[in-house]
DOMAR-441074 format. One line per field, with one value per residue (C-alpha): x, y, z; chain. Coordinates in Angstrom, 1 decimal, always signed. Example, Ala and Ser with C-alpha at 12.3 -4.5 7.8 and 13.67 -1.06 7.14 Angstrom:
BEGIN
px = [+12.3 / +13.7]
py = [-4.5 / -1.1]
pz = [+7.8 / +7.1]
lumdren = [A / A]
***
This chain:
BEGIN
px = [+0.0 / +0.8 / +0.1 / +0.0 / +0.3 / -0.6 / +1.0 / +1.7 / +5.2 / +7.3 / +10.5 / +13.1 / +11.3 / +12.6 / +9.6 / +8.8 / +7.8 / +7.1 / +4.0 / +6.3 / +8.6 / +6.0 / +4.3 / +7.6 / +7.6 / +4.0 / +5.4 / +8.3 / +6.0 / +4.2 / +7.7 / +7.9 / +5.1 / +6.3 / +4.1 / +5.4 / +5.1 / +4.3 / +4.5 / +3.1 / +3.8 / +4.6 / +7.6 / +9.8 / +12.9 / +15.9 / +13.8 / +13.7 / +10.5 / +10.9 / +13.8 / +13.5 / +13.9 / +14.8 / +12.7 / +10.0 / +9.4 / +8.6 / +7.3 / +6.4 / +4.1 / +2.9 / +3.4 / +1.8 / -1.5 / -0.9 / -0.3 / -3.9 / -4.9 / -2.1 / -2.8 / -5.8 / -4.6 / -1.3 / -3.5 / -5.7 / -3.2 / -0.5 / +0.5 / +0.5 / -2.7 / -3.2 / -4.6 / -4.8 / -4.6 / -3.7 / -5.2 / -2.8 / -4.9 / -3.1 / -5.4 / -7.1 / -7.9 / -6.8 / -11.0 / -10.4 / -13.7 / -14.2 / -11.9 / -10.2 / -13.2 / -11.1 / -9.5 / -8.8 / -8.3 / -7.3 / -4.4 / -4.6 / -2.8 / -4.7 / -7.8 / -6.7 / -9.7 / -8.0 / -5.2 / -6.9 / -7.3 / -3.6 / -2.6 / -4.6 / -6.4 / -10.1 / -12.3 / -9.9 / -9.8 / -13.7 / -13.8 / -11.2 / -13.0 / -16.3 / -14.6 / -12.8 / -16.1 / -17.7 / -14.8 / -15.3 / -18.7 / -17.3 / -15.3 / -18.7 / -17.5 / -13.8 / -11.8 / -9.6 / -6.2 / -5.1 / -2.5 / -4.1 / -7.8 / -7.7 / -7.7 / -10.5 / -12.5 / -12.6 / -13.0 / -15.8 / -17.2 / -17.8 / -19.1 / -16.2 / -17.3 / -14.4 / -11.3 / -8.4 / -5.5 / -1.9 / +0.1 / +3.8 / +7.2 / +9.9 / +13.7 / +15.4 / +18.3 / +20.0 / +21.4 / +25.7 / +27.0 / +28.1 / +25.5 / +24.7 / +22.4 / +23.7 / +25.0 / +22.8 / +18.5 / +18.1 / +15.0 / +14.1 / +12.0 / +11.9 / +10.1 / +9.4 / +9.3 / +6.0 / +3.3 / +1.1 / +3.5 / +3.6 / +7.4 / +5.9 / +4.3 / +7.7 / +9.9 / +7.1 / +7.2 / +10.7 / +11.1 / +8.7 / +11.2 / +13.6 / +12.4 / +12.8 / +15.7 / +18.4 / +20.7 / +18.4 / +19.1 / +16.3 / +17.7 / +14.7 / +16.1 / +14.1 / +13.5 / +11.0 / +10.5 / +13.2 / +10.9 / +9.5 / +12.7 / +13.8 / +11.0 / +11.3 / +15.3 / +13.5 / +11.0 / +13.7 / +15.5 / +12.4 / +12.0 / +15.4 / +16.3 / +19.1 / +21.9 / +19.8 / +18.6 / +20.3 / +19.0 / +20.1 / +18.5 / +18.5 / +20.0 / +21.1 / +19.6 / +22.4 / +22.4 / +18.8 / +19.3 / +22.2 / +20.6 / +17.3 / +19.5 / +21.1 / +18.6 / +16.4 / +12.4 / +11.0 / +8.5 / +5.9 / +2.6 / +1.3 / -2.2 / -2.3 / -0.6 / -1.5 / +0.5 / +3.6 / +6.4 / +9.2 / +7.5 / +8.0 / +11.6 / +12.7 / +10.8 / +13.4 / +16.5 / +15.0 / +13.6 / +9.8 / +7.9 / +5.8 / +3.5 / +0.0 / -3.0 / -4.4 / -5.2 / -2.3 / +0.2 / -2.4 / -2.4 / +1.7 / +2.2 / +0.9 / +0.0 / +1.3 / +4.0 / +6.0 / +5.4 / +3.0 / +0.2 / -0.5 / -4.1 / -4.5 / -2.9 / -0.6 / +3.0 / +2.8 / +1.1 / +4.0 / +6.4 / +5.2 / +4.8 / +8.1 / +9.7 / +7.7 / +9.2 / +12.7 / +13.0 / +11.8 / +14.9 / +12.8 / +9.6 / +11.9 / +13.8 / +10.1 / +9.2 / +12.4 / +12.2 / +8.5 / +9.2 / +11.7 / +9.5 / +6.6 / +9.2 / +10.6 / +6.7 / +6.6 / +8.6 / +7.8 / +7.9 / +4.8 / +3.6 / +4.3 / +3.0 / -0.3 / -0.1 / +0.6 / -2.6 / -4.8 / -4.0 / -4.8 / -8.4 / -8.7 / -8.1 / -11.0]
py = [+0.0 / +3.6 / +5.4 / +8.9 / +11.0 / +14.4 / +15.8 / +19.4 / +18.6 / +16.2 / +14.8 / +17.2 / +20.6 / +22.3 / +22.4 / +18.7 / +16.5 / +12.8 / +13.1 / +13.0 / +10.4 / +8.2 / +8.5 / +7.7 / +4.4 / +3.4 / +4.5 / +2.3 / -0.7 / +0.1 / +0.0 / -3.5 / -4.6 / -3.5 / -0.5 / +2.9 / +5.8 / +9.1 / +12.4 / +15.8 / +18.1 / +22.6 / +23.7 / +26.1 / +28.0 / +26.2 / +22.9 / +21.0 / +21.0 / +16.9 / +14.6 / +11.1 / +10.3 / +6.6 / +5.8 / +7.9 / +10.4 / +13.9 / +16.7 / +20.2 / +22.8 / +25.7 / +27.2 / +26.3 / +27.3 / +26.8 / +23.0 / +22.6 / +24.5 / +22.5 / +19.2 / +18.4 / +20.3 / +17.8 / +15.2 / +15.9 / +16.8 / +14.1 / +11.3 / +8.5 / +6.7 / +6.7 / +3.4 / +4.7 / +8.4 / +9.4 / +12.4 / +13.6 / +15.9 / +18.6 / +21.3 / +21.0 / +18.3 / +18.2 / +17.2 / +14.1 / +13.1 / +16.1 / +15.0 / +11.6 / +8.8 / +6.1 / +4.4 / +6.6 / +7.4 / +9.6 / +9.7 / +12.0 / +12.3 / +14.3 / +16.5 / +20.5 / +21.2 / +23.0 / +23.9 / +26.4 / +28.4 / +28.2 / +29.2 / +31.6 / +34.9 / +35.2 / +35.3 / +32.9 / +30.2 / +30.2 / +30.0 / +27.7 / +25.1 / +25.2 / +25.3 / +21.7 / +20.0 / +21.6 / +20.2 / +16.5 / +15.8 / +15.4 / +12.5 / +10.3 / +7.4 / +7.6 / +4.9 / +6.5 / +5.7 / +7.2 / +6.6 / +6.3 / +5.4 / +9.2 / +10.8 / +7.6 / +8.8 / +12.7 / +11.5 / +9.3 / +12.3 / +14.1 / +11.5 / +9.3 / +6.2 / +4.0 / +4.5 / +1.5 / +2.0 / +1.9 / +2.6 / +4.2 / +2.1 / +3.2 / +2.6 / +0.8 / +2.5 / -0.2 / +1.3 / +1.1 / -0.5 / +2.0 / +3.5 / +6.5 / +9.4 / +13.0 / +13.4 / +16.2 / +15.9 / +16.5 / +17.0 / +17.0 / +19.0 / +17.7 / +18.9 / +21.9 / +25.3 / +26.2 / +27.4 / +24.4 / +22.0 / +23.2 / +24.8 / +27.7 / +25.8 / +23.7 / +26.7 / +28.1 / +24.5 / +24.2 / +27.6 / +25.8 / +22.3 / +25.0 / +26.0 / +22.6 / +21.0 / +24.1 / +22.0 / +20.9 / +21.4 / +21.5 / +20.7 / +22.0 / +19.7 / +21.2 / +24.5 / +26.7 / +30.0 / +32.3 / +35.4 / +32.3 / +31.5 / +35.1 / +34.9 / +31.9 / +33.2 / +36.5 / +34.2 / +31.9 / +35.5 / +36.6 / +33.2 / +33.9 / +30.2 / +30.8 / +28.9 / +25.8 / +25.8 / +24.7 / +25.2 / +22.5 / +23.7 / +20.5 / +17.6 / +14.6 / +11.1 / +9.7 / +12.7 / +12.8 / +9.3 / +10.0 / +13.3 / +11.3 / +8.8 / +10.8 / +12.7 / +11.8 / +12.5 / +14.1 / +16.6 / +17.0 / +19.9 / +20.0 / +20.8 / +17.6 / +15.1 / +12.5 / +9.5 / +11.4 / +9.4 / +11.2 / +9.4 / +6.0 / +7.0 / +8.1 / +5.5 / +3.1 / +5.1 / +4.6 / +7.8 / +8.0 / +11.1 / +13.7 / +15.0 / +16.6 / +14.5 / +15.0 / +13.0 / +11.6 / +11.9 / +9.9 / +7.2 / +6.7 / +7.3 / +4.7 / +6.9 / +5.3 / +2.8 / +4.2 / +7.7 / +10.7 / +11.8 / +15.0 / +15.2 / +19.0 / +20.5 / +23.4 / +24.5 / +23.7 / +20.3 / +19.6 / +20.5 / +18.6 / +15.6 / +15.6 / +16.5 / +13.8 / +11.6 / +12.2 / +12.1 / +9.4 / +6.5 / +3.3 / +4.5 / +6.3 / +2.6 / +1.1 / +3.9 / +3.4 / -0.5 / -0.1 / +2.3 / +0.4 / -2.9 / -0.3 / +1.1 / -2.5 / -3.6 / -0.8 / -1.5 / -0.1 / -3.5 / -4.2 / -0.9 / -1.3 / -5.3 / -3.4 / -0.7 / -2.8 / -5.3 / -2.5 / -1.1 / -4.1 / -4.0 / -1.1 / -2.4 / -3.9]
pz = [+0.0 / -0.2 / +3.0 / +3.3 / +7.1 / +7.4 / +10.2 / +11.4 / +11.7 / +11.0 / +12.8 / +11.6 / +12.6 / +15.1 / +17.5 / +16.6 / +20.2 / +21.6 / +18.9 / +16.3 / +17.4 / +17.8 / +14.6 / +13.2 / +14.7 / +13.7 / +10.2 / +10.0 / +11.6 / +8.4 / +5.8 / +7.5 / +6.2 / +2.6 / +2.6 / +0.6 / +3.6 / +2.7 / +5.3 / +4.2 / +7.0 / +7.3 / +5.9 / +8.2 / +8.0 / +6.1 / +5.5 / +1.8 / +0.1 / +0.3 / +1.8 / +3.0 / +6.8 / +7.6 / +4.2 / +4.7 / +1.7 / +3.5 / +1.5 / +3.2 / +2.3 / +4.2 / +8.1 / +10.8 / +9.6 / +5.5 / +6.1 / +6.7 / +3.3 / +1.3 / +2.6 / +0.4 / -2.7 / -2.5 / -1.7 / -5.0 / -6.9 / -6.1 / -8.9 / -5.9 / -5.1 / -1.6 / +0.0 / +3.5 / +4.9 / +8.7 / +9.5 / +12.8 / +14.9 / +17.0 / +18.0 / +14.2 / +12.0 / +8.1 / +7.6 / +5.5 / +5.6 / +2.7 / +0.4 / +1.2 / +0.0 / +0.8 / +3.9 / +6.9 / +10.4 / +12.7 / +15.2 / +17.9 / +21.0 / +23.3 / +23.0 / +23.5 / +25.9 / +29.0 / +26.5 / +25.0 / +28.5 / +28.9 / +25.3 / +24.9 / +25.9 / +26.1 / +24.2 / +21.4 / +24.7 / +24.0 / +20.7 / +20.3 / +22.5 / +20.8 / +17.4 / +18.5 / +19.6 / +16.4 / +14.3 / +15.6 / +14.0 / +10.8 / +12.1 / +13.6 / +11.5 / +11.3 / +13.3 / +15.9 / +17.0 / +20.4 / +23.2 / +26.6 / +28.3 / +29.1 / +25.6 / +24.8 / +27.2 / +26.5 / +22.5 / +24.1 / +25.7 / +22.3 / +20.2 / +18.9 / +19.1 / +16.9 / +19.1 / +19.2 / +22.1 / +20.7 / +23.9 / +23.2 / +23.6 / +24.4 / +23.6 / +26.6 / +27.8 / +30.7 / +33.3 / +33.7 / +36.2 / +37.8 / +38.4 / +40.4 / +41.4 / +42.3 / +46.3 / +46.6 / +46.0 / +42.0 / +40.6 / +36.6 / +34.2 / +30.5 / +27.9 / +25.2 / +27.1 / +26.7 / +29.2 / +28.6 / +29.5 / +33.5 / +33.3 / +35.3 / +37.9 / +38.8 / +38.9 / +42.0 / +42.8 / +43.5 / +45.2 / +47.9 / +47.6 / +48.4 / +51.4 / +53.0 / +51.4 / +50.6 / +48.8 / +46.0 / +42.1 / +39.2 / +36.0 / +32.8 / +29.9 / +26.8 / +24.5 / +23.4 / +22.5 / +23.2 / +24.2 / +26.8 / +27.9 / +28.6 / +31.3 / +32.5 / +33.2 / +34.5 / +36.9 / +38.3 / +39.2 / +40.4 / +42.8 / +44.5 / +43.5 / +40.2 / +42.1 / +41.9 / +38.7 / +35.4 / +32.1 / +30.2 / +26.0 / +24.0 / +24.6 / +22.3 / +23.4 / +24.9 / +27.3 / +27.9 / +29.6 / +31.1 / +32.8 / +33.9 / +35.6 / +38.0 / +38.7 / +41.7 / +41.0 / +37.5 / +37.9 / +35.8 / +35.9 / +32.6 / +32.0 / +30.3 / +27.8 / +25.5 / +27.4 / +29.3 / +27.7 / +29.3 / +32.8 / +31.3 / +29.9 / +33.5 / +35.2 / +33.0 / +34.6 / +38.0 / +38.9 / +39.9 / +38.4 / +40.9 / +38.4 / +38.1 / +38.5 / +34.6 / +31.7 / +30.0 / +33.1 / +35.4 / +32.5 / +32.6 / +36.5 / +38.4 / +42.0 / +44.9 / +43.2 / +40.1 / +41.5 / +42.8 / +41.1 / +43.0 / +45.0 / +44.4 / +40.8 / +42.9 / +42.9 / +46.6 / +46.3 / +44.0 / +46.1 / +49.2 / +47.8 / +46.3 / +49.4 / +50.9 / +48.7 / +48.7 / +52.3 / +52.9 / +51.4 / +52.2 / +50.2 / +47.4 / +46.8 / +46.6 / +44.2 / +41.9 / +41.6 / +40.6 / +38.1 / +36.5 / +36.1 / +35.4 / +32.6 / +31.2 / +29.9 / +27.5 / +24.1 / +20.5 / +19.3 / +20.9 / +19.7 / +16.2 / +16.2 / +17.5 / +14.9 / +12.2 / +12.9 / +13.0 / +9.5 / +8.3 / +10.0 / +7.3 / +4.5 / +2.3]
lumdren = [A / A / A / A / A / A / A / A / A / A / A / A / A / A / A / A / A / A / A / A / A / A / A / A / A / A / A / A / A / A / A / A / A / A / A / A / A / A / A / A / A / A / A / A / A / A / A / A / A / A / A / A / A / A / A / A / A / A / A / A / A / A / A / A / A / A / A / A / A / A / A / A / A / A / A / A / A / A / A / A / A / A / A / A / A / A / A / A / A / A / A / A / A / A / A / A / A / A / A / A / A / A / A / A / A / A / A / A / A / A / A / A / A / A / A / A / A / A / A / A / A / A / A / A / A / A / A / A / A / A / A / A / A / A / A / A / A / A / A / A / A / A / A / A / A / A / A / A / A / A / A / A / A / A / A / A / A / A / A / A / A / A / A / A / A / A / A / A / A / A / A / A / A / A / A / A / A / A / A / A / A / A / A / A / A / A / A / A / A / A / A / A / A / A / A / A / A / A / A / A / A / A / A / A / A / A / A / A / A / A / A / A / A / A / A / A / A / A / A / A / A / A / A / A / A / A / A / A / A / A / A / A / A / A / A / A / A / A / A / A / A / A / A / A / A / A / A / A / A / A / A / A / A / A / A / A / A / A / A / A / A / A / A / A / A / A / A / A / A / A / A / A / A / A / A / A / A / A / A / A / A / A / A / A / A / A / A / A / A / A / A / A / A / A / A / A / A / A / A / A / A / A / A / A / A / A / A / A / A / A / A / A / A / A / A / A / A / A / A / A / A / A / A / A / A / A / A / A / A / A / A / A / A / A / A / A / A / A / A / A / A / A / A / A / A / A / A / A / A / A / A / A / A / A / A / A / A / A / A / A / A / A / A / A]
***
């Protein structure tokens, strides 16, 4: 078959996430199969108009916004015969349903809902969130692909009905033998800098953590906006706590896993995620996750065992239960086992085995 994504981005833009990385592993579950993958996907600055990535053909059109007016003029006017198109949904859909008369589906990761609030001022938060429950009834009888039970049941809530669960992998990174956390009480933020994702809340957080353990160091692994950064810098200032914070920008892999296993606990306060894979990835180094109690993050924390899902979504909440946690050794050593046999059932072979059966539930 010739399959055809439509994604907002793809894996070599610049604000590209976990969304990405995962689609790209569905995809090459696909090329296994001896299936031609296509991704259509926004341009941005210093990108090719197409280029392969590990055999996938890429072709960009279009920012942010343009993608979603190219994507069915590429799609109409494109010499390939498509077999099956993924529409990706991030915020807004690409609207197969108008265009694409053959096999489909959507994959979407989370549903925006609260997001909106956060992104944006009123009245656009308003708007936004009636335009995405408008946008949806299009999609009645389109099968659904998602990550967790918590993006099922808000998609439930709005009148999908056809939704299959394709929980992430994850690469296994074993531990050295030598291995080691910091001397002093490290704690871990890692993700892309935006307000969504909680950044703000774990910098008040930490000035709390602060407080009560005055040797402690935050480490924010990620990037994101440079005018965001600049106040982030400006609120760490602002919080008195600039000794014990390192900004850490982007990180190769190998470091990302070196970085989550010294550390001690992640913290996490997003306003919600699809699945929460960077949990699961330090869970496999060892280091339990204190996070916010929200859809996505309550599907890959398992409260009370692999980590702390917190009872009341504050900085302070946050900060108590994480001092709870790392001062108390016995319960910590529970935590980190957990985590890591929590962490060793996930693998993207099983994902992919998954993905690649339910393609084939598509095709006629």
């Amino acid at each position: 078959m010739n399959i055809l994504i439509l994604n907002w981005r793809d894996p070599r833009n610049p604000l590209a996430g976990g969304a990405e990385v995962v689609t790209m592993q569905h995809a090459q579950s696909w090329q296994k199969l001896g299936h031609s993958v296509t991704w259509f996907a926004a341009s941005f600055p210093g990108a090719k108009a197409k280029e392969g990535i590990d055999g996938v053909t890429v072709y960009r059109r279009g920012n942010f916004l343009g993608v979603y007016l190219s994507a069915p003029i590429f799609y109409l006017r494109s010499r390939e015969k498509y077999d099956l198109v993924v529409d990706e949904l991030h915020g807004i859909p690409f609207f197969t349903p108008f265009y694409v008369k053959g096999p489909k589906f959507v994959f979407v990761h989370e549903v925006a809902g609260k997001i909106w609030d956060v992104m944006f001022p009123f009245p656009l938060n308003i708007i936004g969130k009636m335009i995405e429950r408008i946008m949806f009834f299009p999609y009645k009888k389109t099968p659904f692909v998602t990550v967790s039970k918590s993006t099922a049941e808000e998609l439930h809530q709005i009148g999908i009905q056809h939704i299959t669960i394709i929980e992430n992998g994850m690469n296994v990174q074993k531990l050295s033998e030598n291995f080691q956390k910091e001397k002093v009480p490290t704690f871990i933020f890692m993700s892309r800098l935006v307000k969504m994702k909680g950044i703000e809340d774990v910098l008040e957080a930490f000035a709390y953590i602060i407080n009560e353990v005055p040797n402690a160091i935050l480490w924010i692994v990620g990037t994101g906006d440079k005018k965001y950064e600049e106040l982030l810098q400006k609120k760490v200032n602002n919080l008195n706590i600039k000794n014990n914070v390192k900004f850490y920008g982007k990180v190769s892999e190998k470091e990302k896993y070196i970085l989550l296993k010294r550390a001690h606990i992640l913290l996490h306060a997003s306003v919600k995620e699809g699945w929460g894979l960077v949990v699961i990835e330090a869970a496999s180094q060892r280091t339990p996750a204190v996070t916010y109690n929200v859809g996505g993050l309550r599907d890959s924390v398992r409260d009370g065992k692999t980590g702390i899902l917190t009872k009341e979504n504050t900085p302070k909440e946050l900060a108590n239960q994480a001092i709870r946690l790392i001062n108390n050794r016995k319960l910590y050593a529970q935590y980190q086992q957990n985590a890591k046999k929590w962490a060793d059932s996930f693998s993207w072979e099983r994902t992919r085995k998954k993905s690649a059966a339910f393609i084939q539930t598509l095709i006629k």
